[in-house]
N, C-alpha and C positions, 0 to 999 in steps of 0.2 A: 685952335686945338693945341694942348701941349704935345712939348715931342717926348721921346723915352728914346734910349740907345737900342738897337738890338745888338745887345750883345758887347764887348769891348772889342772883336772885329765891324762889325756892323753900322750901318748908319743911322743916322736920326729920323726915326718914323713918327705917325704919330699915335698917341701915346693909347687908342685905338685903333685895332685896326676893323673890317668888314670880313666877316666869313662867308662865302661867297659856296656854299655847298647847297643851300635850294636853290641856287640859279637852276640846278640839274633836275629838280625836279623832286627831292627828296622827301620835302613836307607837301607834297601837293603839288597842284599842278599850276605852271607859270607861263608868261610868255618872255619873249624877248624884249617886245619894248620894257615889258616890266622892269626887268632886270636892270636895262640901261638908264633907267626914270633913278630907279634906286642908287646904281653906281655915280650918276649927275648930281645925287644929294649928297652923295658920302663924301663926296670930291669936294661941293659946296659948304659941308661942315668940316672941310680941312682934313678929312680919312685921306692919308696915304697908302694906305697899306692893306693889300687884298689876298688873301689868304684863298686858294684853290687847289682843287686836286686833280691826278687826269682820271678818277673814276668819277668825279662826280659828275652825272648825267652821263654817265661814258664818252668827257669830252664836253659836254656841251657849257659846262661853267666858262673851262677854259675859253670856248669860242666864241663864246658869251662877249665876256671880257676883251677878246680880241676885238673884236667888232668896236666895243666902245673905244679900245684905244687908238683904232684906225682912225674914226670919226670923231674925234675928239681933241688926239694929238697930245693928250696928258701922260703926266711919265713917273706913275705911282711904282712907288716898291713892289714885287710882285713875289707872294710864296707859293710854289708849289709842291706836290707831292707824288710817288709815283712806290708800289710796294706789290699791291694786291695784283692777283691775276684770277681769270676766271677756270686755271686747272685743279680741281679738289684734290688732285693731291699733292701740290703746293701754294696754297693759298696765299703765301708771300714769298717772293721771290727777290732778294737782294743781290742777286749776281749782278756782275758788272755789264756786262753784254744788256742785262733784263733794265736796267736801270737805266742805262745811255740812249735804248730803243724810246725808252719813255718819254723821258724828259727829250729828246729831240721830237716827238710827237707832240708834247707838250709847248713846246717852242713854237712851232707851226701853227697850233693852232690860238696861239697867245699874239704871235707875229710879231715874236719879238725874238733879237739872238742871245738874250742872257737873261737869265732871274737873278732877283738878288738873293732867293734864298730856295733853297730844293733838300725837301724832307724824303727820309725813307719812312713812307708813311705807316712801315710796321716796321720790328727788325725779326729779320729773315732766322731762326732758330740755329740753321744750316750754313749760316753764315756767320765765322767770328767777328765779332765788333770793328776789330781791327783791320780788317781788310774791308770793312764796311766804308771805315772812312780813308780808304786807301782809293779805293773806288771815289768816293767826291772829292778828294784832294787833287783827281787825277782832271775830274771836270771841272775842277777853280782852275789849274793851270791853264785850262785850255776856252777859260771863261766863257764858260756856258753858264755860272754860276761864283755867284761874291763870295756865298758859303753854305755850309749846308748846315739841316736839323736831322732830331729822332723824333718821333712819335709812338707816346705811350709805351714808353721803355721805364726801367729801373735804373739807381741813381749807379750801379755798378756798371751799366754799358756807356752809361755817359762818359765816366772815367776811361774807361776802355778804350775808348773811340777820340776823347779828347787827347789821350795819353800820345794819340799818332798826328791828327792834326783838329784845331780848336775846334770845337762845336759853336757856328752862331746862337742858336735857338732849338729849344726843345719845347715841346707842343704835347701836353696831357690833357685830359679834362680836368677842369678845374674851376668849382663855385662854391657856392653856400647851400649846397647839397649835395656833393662831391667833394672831401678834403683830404683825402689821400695822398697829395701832392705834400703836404706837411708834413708828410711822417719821414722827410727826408729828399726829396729832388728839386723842391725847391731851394731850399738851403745850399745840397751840392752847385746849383745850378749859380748862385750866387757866389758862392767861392770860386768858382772856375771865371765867373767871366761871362755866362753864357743865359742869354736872355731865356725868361719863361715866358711861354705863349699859353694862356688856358683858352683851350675849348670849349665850346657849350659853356659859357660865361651865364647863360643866360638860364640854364637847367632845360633845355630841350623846348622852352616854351613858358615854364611855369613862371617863370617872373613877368612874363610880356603881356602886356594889354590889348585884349582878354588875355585872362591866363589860358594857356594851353587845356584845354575838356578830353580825358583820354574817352567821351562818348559821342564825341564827335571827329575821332582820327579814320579817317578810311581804313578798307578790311584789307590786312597786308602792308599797310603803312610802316614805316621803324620802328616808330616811340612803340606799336603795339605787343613789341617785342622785351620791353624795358619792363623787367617785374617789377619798379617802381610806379608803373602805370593800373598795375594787374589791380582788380575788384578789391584782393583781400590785402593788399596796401594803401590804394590813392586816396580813401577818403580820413586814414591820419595825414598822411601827408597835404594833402588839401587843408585840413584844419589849420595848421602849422602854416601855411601860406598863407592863407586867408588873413590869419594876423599880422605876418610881414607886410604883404599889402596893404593892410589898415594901417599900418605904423608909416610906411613912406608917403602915403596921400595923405594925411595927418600932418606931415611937414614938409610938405610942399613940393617932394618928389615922387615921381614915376616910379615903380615898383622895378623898371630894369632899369633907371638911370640909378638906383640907392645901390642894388645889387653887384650893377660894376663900380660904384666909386668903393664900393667895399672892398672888390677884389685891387682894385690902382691901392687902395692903403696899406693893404698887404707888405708889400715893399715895392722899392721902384724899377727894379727888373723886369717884373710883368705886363706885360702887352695882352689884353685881353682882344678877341677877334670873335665880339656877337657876330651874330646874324642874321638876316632877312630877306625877303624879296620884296619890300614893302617900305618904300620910302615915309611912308609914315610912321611907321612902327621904328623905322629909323630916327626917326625927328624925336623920338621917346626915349631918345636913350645918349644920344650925340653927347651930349655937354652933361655928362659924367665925368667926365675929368676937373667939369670948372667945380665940382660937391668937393669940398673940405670936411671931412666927419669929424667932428666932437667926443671927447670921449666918452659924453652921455649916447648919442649915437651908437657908438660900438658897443657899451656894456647893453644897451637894449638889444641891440641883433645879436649880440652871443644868447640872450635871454630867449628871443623869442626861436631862434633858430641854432640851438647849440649844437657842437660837432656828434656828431653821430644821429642826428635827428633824424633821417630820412630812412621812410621803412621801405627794404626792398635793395634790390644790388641796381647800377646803375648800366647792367648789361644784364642777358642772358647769357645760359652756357655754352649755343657756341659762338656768340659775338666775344666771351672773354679770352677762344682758344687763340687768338692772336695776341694778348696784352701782357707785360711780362708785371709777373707781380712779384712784389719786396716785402710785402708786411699782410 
């Protein structure tokens, strides 16, 4: 596996990492061994680097992962996140006190005493940037943490927040149906130093084999919420995959191994973090980093999938009332 920096603070990961959010149970339902089957492959294709949050499963990623490092004794990079609260009338909570309760929650059940890297998994509205990362400067001293990120913020709080002490990594969504990250936070995020993480590398499913069926999502599921799913969108959208997928099994890749060597070509700042529960589904995607694209390759994927192509927004209204938007 190659490695990538996170970040000019940061260490050498590697150049994938594992998103580790349906361990909790988020696309369906999972077990434990499953989980650990999965994290034994990631480990075997050289994945350092595990990406969790303490809501996902409410905990249960976390303990998840705990467990496997207990029994295992492997000593991977570890991201986590800590933001949301279950009170509706602060659905992100950035306080200091709210954050420290977390991430030592988060530690417990990881069973480990430091992460290398701890996001604010939203930023708090009520909370200026700057005392944002006043607040993690205060956890790197006291190393509970190497460094910390944002998530799904604008290129303006990066600044803000790096202005007081450096940001490792910043964590938006970011694919080939999602490129909003180009119209400026990727680029800051390269001048400053500071590693890009995309999410949902993988578009929630649609690049994975099978592709993701929104007629097969259980009733209440996430994606069922994504207007890129809804009736009067997916089947232009489907059309438009259908040919990406023709294109990459056509030459001799998996439809989400092309998908992330596309986003690694991007520039080399980016650490993309798929995801799965499914060590197979993993084995589909691993040795993306060894695809070199051509530049026949790329002028075909701008052709078959050009920016703006995807009909529908890639949230609902109110998944978007937490995301700060720039453009």
């Amino acid at each position: 596996m190659r490695k990538r920096r996170l970040g000019l603070i940061g260490p050498d990961v590697s150049a994938l990492g594992l998103g580790c959010l349906s361990f909790g149970g988020m696309f369906g339902p999972t077990t434990e061994a499953e989980s650990l089957r999965t994290l034994d492959a990631a480990w075997d294709h050289g994945i350092n680097f595990l990406d969790t949050a303490n809501g996902y499963g409410k905990g249960v990623s976390e303990t998840v992962i705990g467990t496997w490092l207990a029994s295992r004794g492997h000593r991977p990079h570890i991201a986590t996140k800590a933001a949301f609260t279950d009170d509706p009338a602060r659905r992100i909570d950035n306080r200091p006190e709210h954050l420290r309760a977390e991430l030592e929650g988060s530690l417990k059940r990881l069973g480990v005493d430091h992460v290398t890297l701890f996001y604010a998994h939203r930023h708090d509205p009520l909370i200026p940037a700057e005392d944002l990362a006043g607040t993690m400067q205060r956890l790197i001293g006291e190393g509970k943490i190497l460094g910390y990120g944002l998530s799904e913020i604008a290129p303006y709080t990066l600044e803000r927040a790096h202005a007081v002490h450096p940001v490792m990594a910043v964590q938006n969504e970011y694919s080939l149906w999602t490129r909003q990250p180009e119209l400026g936070l990727i680029q800051r995020c390269m001048a400053l130093g500071v590693a890009f993480v995309p999410f949902s590398p993988l578009a929630r499913g649609v690049f994975g084999t099978p592709m993701a069926d929104p007629s097969n999502f259980p009733p209440g599921e996430f994606r069922t919420r994504i207007p890129r799913f809804y009736p009067e969108n997916w089947p232009h959208n489907l059309m438009k995959l259908q040919a990406f997928h023709a294109y990459a099994h056509d030459h001799g890749y998996t439809p989400a191994a092309l998908a992330l060597a596309w986003l690694l070509d991007r520039a080399g700042h980016l650490i993309p973090i798929p995801g799965t529960r499914s060590a197979s589904h993993l084995a589909d995607w691993a040795t993306a980093p060894e695809i070199d694209l051509t530049d026949e390759d790329r002028e075909e994927i701008d052709r078959i999938l050009p920016v703006g192509w995807a009909w529908g927004d890639r949230y609902d209204e109110a998944q978007t009332v937490t995301v700060e938007r720039y453009s």
